[in-house]
C-alpha positions as CSV (number, residue, x, y, z in Angstrom):
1,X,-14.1,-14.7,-16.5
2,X,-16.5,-11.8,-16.1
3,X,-13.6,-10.1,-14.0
4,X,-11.1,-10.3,-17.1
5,X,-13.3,-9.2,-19.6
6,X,-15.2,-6.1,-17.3
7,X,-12.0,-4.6,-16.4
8,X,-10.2,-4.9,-19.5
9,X,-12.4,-2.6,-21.5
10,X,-11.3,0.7,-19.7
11,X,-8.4,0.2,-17.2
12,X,-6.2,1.5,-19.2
13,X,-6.8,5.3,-20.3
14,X,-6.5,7.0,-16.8
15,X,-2.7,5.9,-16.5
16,X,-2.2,8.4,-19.2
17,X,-2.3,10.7,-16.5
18,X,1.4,9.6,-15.5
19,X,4.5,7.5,-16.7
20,X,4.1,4.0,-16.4
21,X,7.0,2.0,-17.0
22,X,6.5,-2.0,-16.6
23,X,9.0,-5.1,-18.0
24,X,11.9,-7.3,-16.6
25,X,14.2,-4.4,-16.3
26,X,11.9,-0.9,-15.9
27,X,13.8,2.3,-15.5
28,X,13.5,6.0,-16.5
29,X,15.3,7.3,-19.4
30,X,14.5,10.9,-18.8
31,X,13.4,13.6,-15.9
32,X,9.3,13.2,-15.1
33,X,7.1,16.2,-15.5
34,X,4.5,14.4,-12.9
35,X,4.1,11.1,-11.0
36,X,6.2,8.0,-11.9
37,X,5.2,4.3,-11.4
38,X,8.2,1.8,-12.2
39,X,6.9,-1.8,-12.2
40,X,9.2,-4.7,-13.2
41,X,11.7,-7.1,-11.5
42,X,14.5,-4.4,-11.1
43,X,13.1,-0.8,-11.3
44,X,15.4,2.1,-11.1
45,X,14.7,5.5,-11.1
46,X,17.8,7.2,-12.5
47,X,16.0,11.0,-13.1
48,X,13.8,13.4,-11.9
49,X,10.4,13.0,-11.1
50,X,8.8,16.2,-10.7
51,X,5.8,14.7,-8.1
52,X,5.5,11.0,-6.7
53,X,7.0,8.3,-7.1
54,X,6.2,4.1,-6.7
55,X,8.4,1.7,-7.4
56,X,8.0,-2.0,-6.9
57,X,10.1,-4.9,-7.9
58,X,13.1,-7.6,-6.9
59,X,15.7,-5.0,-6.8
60,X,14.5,-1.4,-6.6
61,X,16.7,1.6,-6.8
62,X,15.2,5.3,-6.8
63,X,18.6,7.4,-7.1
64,X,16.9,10.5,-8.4
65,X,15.6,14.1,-6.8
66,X,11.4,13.4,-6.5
67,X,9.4,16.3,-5.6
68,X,7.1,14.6,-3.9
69,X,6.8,11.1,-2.4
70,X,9.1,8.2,-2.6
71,X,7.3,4.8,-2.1
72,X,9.3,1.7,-2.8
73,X,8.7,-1.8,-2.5
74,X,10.9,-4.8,-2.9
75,X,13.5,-7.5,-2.1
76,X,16.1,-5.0,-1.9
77,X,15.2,-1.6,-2.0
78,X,18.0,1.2,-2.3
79,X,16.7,4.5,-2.0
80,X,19.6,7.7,-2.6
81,X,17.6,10.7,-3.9
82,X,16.3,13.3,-2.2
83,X,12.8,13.6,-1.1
84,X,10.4,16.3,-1.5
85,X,8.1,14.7,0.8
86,X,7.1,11.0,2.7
87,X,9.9,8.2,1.8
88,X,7.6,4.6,2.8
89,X,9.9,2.0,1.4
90,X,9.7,-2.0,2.4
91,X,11.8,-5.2,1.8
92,X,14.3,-7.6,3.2
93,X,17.3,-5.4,2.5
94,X,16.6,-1.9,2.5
95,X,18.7,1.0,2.6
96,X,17.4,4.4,3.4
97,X,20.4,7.0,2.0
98,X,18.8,10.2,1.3
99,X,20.2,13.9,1.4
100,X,16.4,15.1,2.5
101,X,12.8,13.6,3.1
102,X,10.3,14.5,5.6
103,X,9.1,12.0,7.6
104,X,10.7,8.1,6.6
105,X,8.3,5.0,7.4
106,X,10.8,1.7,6.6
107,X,10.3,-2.0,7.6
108,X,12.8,-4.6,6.4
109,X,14.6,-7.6,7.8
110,X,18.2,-5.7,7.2
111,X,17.3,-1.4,7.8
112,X,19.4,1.4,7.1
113,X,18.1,4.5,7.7
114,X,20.7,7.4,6.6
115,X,19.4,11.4,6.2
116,X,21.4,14.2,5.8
117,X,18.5,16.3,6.4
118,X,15.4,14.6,7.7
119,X,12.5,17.1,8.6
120,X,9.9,15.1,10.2
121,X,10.1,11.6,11.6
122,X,11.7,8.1,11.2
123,X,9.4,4.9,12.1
124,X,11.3,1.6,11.5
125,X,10.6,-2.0,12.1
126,X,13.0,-4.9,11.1
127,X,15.1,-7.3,12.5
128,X,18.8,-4.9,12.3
129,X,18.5,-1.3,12.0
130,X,21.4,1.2,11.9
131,X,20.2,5.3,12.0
132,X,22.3,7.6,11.2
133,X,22.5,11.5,9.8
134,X,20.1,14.4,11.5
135,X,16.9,14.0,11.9
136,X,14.7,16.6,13.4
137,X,11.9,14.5,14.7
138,X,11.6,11.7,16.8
139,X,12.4,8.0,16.3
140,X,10.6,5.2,16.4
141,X,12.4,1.7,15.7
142,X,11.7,-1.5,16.9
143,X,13.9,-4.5,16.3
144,X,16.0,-6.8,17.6
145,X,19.5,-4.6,17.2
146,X,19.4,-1.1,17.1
147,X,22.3,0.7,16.1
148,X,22.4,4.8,16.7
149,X,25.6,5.5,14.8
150,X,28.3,8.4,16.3
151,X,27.7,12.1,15.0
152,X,24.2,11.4,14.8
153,X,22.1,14.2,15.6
154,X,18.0,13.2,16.7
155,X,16.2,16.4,17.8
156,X,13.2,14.6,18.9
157,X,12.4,11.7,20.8
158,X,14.3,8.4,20.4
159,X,12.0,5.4,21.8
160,X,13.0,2.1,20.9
161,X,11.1,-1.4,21.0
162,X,13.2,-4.7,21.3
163,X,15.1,-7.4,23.5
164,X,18.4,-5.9,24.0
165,X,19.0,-2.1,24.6
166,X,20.2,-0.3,21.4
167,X,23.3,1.3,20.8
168,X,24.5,4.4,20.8
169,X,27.5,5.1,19.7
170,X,29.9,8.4,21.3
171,X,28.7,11.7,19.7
172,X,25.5,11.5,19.5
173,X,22.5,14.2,20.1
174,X,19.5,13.3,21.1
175,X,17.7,16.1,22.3
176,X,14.4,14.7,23.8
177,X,13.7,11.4,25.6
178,X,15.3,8.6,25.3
179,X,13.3,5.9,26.3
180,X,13.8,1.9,25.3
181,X,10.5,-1.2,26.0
182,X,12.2,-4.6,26.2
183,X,10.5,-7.4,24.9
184,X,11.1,-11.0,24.6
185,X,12.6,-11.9,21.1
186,X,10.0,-15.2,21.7
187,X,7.4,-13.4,22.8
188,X,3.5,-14.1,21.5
189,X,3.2,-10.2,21.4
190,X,6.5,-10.0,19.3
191,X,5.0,-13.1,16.7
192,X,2.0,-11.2,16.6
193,X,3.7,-8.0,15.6
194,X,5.6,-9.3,12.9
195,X,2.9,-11.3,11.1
196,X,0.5,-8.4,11.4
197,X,3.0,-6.2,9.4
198,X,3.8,-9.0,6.8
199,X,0.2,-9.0,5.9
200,X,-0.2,-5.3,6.3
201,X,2.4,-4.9,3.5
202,X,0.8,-7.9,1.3
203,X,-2.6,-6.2,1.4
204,X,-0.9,-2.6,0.8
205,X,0.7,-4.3,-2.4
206,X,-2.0,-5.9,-3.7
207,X,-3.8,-2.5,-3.5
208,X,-1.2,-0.8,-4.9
209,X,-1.0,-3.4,-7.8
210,X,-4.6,-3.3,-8.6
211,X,-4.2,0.6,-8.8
212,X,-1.3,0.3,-11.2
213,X,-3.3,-2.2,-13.5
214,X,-7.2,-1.4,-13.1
215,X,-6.3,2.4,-12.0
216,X,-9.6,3.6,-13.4
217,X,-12.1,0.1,-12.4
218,X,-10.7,0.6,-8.7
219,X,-11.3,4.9,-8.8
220,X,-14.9,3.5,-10.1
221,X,-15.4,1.0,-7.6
222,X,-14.4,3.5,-4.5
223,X,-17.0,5.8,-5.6
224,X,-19.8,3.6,-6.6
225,X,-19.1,1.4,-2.9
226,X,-19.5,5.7,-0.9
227,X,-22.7,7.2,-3.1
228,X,-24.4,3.2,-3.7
229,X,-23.4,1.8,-0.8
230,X,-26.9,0.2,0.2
231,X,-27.0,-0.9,-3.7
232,X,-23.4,-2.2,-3.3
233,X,-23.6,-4.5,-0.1
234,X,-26.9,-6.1,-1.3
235,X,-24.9,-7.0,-4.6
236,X,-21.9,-8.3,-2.8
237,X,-24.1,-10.3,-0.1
238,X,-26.4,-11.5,-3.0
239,X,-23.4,-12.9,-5.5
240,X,-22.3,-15.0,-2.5
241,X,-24.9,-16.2,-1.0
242,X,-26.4,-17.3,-4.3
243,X,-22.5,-18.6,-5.6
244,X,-22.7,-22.0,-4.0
245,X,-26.0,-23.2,-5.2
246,X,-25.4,-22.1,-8.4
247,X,-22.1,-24.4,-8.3
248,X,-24.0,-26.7,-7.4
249,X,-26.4,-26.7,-10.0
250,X,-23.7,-26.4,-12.7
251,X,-21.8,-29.4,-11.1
252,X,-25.4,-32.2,-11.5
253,X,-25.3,-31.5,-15.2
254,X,-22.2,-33.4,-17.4
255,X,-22.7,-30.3,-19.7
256,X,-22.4,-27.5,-17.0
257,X,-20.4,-29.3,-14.9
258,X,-17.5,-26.5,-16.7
259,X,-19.0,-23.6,-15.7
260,X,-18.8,-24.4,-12.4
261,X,-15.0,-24.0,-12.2
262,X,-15.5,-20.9,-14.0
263,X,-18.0,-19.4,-12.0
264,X,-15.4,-20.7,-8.7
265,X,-12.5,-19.0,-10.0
266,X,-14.4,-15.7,-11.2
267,X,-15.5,-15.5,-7.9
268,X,-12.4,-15.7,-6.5
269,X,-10.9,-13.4,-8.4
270,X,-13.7,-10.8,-7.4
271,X,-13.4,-11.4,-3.9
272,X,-9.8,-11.5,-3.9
273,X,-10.1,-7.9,-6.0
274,X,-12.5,-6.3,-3.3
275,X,-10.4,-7.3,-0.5
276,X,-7.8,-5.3,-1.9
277,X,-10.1,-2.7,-3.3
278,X,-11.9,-2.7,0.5
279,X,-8.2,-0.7,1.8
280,X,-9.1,2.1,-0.5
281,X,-12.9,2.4,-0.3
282,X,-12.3,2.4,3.7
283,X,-9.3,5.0,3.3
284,X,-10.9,6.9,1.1
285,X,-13.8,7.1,3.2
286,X,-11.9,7.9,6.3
287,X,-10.2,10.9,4.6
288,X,-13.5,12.4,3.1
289,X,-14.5,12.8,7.1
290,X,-11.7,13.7,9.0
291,X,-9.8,16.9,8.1
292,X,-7.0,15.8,6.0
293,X,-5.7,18.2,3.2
294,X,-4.6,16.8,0.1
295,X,-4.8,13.4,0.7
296,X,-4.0,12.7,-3.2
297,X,-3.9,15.2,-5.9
298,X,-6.3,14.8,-8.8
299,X,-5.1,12.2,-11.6
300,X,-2.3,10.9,-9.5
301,X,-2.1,7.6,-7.8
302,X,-4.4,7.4,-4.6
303,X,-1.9,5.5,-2.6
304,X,-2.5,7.5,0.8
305,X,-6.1,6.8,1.0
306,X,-4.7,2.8,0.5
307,X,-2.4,3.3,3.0
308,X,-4.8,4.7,5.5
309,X,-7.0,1.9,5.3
310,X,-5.0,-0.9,5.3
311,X,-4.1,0.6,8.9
312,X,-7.6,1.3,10.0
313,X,-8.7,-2.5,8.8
314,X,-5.6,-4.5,10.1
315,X,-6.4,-2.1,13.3
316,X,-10.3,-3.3,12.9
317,X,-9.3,-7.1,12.4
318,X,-7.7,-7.2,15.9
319,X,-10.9,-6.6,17.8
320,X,-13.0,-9.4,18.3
321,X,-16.4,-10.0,16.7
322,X,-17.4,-6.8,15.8
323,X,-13.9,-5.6,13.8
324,X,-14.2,-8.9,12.1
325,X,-17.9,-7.9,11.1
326,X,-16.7,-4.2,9.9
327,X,-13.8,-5.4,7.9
328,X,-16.7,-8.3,6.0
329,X,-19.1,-5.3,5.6
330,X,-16.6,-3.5,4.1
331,X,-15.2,-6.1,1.7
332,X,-19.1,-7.2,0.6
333,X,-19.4,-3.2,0.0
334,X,-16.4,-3.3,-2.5
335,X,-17.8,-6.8,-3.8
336,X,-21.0,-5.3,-5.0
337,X,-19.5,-2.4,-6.3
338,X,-16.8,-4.0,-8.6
339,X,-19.7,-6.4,-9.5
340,X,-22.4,-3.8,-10.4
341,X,-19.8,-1.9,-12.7
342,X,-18.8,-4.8,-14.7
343,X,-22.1,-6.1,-15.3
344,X,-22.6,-2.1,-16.5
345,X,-19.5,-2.1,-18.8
346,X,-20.8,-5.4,-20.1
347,X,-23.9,-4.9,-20.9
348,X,-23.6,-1.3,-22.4
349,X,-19.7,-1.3,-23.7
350,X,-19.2,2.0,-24.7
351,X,-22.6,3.6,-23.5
352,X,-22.6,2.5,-20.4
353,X,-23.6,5.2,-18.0
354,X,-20.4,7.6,-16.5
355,X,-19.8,8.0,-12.8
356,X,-17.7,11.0,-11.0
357,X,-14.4,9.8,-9.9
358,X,-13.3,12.0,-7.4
359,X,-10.4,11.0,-5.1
């Protein structure tokens, strides 16, 4: 309850900063002087976006030139436009047609990867890929068919993961090693694999979601979890150590009994928020330290620092005991955070006290 009301009363005004376009059917209906975010169950992005562009949906179709990034989730993603920059696009059928990009990071059950022009790299998982076009880095594909189709032209590497060799057709290039792992189809390390990227890309979407929606709560709750931290985790270890007794207490009275459920499922919804929200704090964290250059521009949407730490804390949840421990720290961080600023915004409104956002 607390969670609907707090974020309510200001998640709105920062997506001023770009066009947000959300419904059934969500598509442009003229070129973008900025970023673009297309939300809806078929999002299309017929014209020019000047800077980034996300698009998430059932069906997903980006067909115009982006200056910057293309990132694209869905059922069936089909991306045609040239690229200014990073294509990351995931679904089950996903088609990767582009006349130029930079580096292309694409997982889907059914992959085509097609680039007249690819600068940097291709990484693909999935369960069929086809490659095709010029691509002046290396490749990196795991699945169980890979297809290298003829007058291909790879100028980098071309390592492949997967049970059967790929192939590659006549007429192709490939300039640097070509190297292939075999794996068992069955294997445990093949199950693993999979599942860890299926819930890599959830967590990545909820992120992304919860940026979309609550752009300015989550921008909030980043930098009160890096300059409050100490604050923060107390919060978030307080609210749940003291959540179950207080159910409890609500639960002897026939009056009460009520707010129990609704203390349960604000809870929830908290915790399920700062896990989210955790990607993004760690990220953002991780980019502040190392030397990374424009890691995200100023009033666009922070989806590299997302990305980033969804990849360091999947990485964190595979070592025993102590990534485990990092990855709760983390989340009970985020907790306090989003907890402390909604119990500001509700008990000043308006007046309650501004932070710096700066991502």
């Amino acid at each position: 309850m607390a969670f609907v009301l707090g974020v309510g009363m200001f998640a709105w005004p920062a997506l001023a900063e770009a066009v947000f376009i959300r419904g059934d059917i969500s598509e442009t209906t003229e070129a973008v002087a900025g970023d673009a975010y297309v939300l809806g169950n078929t999002a299309t992005v017929r014209h020019d976006v000047r800077d980034d562009v996300l698009a998430a949906g059932n069906s997903v179709s980006v067909t115009a030139t982006t200056g910057g990034d293309v990132v694209a989730i869905g059922e069936t993603v089909r991306l045609t436009g040239a690229a200014g920059d990073d294509i990351v696009a995931a679904g089950n059928k996903v088609r990767v047609a582009v006349p130029h990009a930079d580096d292309i990071f694409a997982a889907g059950s059914q992959l085509e990867i097609d680039g007249e022009a690819i600068d940097g790299s291709v990484y693909a998982f999935g369960s069929q890929i086809t490659i095709s076009g010029t691509i002046d880095g290396n490749v990196r594909a795991a699945a169980d068919e890979i297809i290298v189709t003829a007058g291909s032209t790879i100028r980098g590497d071309l390592l492949t993961f997967g049970a059967e060799e790929p192939v590659i057709a006549e007429n192709v290039t490939i300039s640097g090693v070509r190297q292939h792992e075999p794996i068992d189809a069955r294997s445990e390390r093949v199950v693993w694999a999979s599942g860890l990227a299926r819930r890599a890309v959830t967590w990545f979407v909820s992120g992304l979601l919860l940026l979309l929606l609550f752009r300015q709560l989550m921008l909030e709750t980043v930098e009160r979890s890096l300059t409050r931290s100490g604050r923060a985790l107390g919060l978030g270890t307080l609210a749940l150590v003291l959540v179950l007794p207080l159910c409890i207490l609500l639960l002897l009275s026939q009056i009460t009994w009520p707010l129990a459920w609704i203390v349960v499922a604000g809870m929830g919804a908290l915790v399920t928020a700062a896990h989210a929200a955790a990607a993004l704090v760690l990220g953002t964290w991780v980019g502040r330290l190392l030397p990374i250059t424009a890691v995200n521009r100023q009033g666009s949407l922070p989806w590299q620092p997302l990305l980033m730490g969804v990849s360091a804390l999947k990485l964190l949840q595979a070592v025993p005991v102590i990534g485990w421990l990092v990855v709760t720290v983390v989340t009970l961080l985020t907790l306090g955070a989003l907890l402390d600023i909604i119990w500001q915004r509700l008990r000043y409104g308006s007046h309650a006290p501004e932070q710096a956002v700066i991502i």
